[in-house]
C-alpha positions in Angstrom: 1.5 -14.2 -17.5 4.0 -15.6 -14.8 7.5 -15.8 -14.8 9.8 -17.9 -12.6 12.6 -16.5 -11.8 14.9 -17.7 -8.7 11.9 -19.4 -7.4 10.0 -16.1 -7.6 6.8 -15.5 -9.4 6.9 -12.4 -11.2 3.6 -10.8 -13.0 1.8 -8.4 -15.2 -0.3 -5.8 -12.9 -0.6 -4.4 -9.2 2.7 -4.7 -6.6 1.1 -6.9 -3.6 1.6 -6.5 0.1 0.3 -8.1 2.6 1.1 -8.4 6.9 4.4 -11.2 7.6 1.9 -13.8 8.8 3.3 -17.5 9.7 6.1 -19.2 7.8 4.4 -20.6 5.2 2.8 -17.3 4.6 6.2 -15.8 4.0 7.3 -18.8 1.8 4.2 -18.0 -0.5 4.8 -14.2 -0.5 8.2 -15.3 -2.0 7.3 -18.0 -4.5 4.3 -15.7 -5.1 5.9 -11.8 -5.3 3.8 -10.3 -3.0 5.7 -7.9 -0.8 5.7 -6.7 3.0 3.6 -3.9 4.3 5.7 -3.4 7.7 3.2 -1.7 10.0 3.5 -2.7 14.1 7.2 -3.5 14.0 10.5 -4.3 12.4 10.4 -7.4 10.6 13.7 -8.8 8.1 12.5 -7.3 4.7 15.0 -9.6 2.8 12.3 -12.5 3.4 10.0 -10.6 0.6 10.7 -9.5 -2.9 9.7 -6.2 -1.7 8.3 -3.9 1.3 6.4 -0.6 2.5 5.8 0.8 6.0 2.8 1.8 7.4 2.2 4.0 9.8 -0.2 2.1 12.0 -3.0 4.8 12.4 -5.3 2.5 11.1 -4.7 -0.2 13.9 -4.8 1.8 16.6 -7.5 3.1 15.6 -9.6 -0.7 14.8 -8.2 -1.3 18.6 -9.3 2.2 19.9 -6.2 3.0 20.8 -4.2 6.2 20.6 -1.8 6.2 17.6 2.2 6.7 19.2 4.3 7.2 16.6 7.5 5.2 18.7 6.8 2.1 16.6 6.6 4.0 13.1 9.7 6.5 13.9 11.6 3.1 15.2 10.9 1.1 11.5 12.4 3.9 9.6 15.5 4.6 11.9 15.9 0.7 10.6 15.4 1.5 7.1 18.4 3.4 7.5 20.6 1.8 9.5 20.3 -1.9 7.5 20.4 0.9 4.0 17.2 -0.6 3.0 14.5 1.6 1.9 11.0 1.0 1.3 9.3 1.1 -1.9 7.3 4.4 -0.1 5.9 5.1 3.9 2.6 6.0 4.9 2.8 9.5 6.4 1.0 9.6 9.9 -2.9 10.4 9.3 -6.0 10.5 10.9 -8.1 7.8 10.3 -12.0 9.5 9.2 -10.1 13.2 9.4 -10.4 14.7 5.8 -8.9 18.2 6.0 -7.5 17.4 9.9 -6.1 14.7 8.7 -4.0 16.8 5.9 -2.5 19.1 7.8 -1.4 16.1 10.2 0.5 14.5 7.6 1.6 17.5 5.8 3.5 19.0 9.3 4.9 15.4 9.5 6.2 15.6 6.0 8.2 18.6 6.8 9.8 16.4 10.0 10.9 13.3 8.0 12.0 14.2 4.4 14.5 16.1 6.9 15.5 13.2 8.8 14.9 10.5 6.2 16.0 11.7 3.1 16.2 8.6 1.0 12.5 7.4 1.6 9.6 8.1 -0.8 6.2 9.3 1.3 3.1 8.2 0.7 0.1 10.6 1.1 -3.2 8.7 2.8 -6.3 10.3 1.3 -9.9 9.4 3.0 -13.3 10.2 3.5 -13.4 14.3 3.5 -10.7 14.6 0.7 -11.3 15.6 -2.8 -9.7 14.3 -5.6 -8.6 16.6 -8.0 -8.2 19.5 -5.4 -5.5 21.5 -6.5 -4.3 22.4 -2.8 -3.6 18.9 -2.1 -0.5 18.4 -2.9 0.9 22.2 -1.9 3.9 21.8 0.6 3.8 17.8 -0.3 7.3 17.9 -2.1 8.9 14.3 -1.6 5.2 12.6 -1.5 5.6 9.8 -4.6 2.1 8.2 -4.0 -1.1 8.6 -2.6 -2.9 6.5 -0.9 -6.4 5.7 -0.2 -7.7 4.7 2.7 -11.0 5.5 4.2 -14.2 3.6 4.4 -14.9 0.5 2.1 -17.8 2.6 0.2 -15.9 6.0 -0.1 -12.8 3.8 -1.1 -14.5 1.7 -3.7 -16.6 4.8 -5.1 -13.1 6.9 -5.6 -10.3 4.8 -5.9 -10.5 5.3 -10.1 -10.6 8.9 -9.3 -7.6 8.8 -7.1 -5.7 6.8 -9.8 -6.2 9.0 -12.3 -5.6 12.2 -10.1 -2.1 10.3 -9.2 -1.3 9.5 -12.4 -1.9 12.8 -13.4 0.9 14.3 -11.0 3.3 11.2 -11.7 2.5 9.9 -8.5 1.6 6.2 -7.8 -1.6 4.9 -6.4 -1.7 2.1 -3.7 -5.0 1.2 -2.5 -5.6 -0.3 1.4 -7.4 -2.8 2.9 -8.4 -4.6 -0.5 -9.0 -8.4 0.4 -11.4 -10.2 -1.9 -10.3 -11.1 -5.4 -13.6 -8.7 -6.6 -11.9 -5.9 -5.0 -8.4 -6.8 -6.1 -9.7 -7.0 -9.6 -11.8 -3.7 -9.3 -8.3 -1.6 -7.9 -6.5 -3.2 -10.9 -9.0 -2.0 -13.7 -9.4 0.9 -11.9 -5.8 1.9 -12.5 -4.1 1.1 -9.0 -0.7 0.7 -8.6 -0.4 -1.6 -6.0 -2.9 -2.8 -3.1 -2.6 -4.4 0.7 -4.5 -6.7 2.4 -3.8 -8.5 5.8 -7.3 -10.7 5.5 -4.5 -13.1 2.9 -2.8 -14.4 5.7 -5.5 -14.9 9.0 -4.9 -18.4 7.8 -2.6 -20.8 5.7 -3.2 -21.0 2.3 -5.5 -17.8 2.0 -3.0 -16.1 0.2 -1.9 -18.4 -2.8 -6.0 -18.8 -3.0 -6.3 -14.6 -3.2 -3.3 -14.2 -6.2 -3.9 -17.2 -8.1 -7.6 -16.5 -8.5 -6.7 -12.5 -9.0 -4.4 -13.1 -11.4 -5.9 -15.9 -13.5 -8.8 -13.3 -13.8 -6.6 -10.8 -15.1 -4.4 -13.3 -17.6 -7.9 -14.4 -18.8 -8.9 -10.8 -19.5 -5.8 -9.4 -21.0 -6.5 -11.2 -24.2 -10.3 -10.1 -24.1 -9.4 -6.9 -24.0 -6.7 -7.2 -27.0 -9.2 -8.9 -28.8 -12.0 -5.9 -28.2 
């Protein structure tokens, strides 16, 4: 069910982030609720109803580029100087790393909860992880969600596992790169948290297409389920 409230849409279900986009894209993420996943530079979080940060290991890496953390170091030094925090920041990774890729974030972990002690980190897990290995969260205090990334298929064929593992520790889940309403509605039943995509807003109208249709799925199930 949606709720209006000061020209916001509010909902039952997964927190939504998606890339700023045009102007109309960042109108619709306002009437809509879907929040900001800041990622390749500083962008005025009080145009969404809510943000994350990225790290932007992920992009570099689509553009075979070498990740430099100047971009990612410079959004949190502005997370603290406008005293807005993010609802949680992707700890640097390596994108395809498994256990490498561990150990990167976990050495960066000890930098920033330092440095940045108001934010909530978020732990990427990909192809190479476990879930459900207990050694995964040793030396992760100030981690509040994890993360999946990875490939499509590993994502897809774990994503319930990660859920559960987070749920399990009180963490939250969030779920990357999930773009078609299929997927969206998959993470959600699956037990995600919350989910990004950037596909929503490669052109005008994509977005409001995206929720709508996600969310009329799940209002239309809710009651099945009840039912059942």
């Amino acid at each position: 069910m949606l709720d209006g409230m000061d020209g916001v849409l509010e909902a039952e279900g997964m927190k939504l982030y998606t890339a700023g986009g045009s102007i109309a894209n960042r109108r619709d993420c306002k009437e809509l609720g879907v929040g900001l996943m800041m990622c390749d530079g500083w962008r005025d979080p009080s145009e969404y109803p809510y943000f994350a940060v990225d790290n932007g290991a992920f992009s570099a890496w689509t553009q075979n580029k070498t990740w430099n953390s100047a971009t990612f170091v410079h959004i949190l030094n502005r997370c603290e100087e406008e005293r807005c925090m993010p609802d949680f920041a992707v700890l640097p990774d390596i994108v395809g790393g498994g256990v490498l890729s561990l150990e990167r974030s976990r050495r960066w972990l000890r930098l920033l909860r330092e440095e940045y002690p108001g934010i909530s980190w978020a732990l990427a897990v990909q192809d190479g992880m476990e879930p459900f290995d207990s050694s995964l969260l040793t030396g992760m205090g100030g981690v509040r969600t994890i993360f999946v990334g990875g490939t499509m298929k590993w994502k897809l064929k774990t994503m319930g596992q990660w859920a559960a593992f987070a749920h399990e520790n009180g963490l939250s889940c969030h779920v990357g790169r999930i773009g078609t309403v299929d997927n969206m509605v998959m993470a959600d039943v699956l037990g995600a948290d919350s989910i990004d995509s950037t596909t929503w807003v490669q052109r005008n109208g994509c977005l409001r297409d995206h929720v709508e249709a996600y969310r009329a799925f799940m209002a239309m199930r809710k009651p099945l389920e009840e039912f059942a």
